[in-house]
N, C-alpha and C positions, 0 to 999 in steps of 0.2 A: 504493500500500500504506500509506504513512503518513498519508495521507488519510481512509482506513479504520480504521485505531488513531484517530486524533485525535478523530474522529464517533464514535465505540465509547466513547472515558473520556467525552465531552462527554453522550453520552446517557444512560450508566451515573449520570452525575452529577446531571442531575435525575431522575432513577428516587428516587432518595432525598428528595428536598425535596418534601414534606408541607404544603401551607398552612396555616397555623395555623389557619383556619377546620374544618377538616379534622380536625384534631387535638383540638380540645373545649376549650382555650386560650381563655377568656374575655378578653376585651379591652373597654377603655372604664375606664369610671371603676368601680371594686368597691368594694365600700360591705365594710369587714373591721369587726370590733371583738376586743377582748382583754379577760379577764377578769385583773385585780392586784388583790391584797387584800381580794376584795370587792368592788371597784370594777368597773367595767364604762366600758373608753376605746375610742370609734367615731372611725375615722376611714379615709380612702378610700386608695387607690393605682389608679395611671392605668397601664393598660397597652396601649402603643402597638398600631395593629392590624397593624404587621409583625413585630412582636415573634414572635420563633419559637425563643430560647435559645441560637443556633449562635454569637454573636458579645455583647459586653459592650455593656451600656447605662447610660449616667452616671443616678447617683444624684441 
């Protein structure tokens, strides 16, 4: 019986996890820009390809 509960949360639990591919979660290098003052500053952010939001990632 408790073999059964254990395989039940276990499966329940990737029932939920989405791959970020899956999800429309752009990853690689993204070319961003922002507009200040008139100014126009381009520059990239690297987002990992497991990256998927559930857990923190150093700056």
């Amino acid at each position: 019986m408790m073999r059964r509960f254990i395989l039940a949360i276990v499966l329940a639990g990737t029932l939920g996890h989405v791959p970020v591919e899956a999800q429309g979660v752009p990853t690689g290098f993204l070319d961003r820009s922002i507009d200040f003052e008139g100014a126009e500053y381009l520059y990239q952010v690297y987002v990992p390809r497991e990256y998927d939001g559930s857990r923190s990632w150093p700056v």
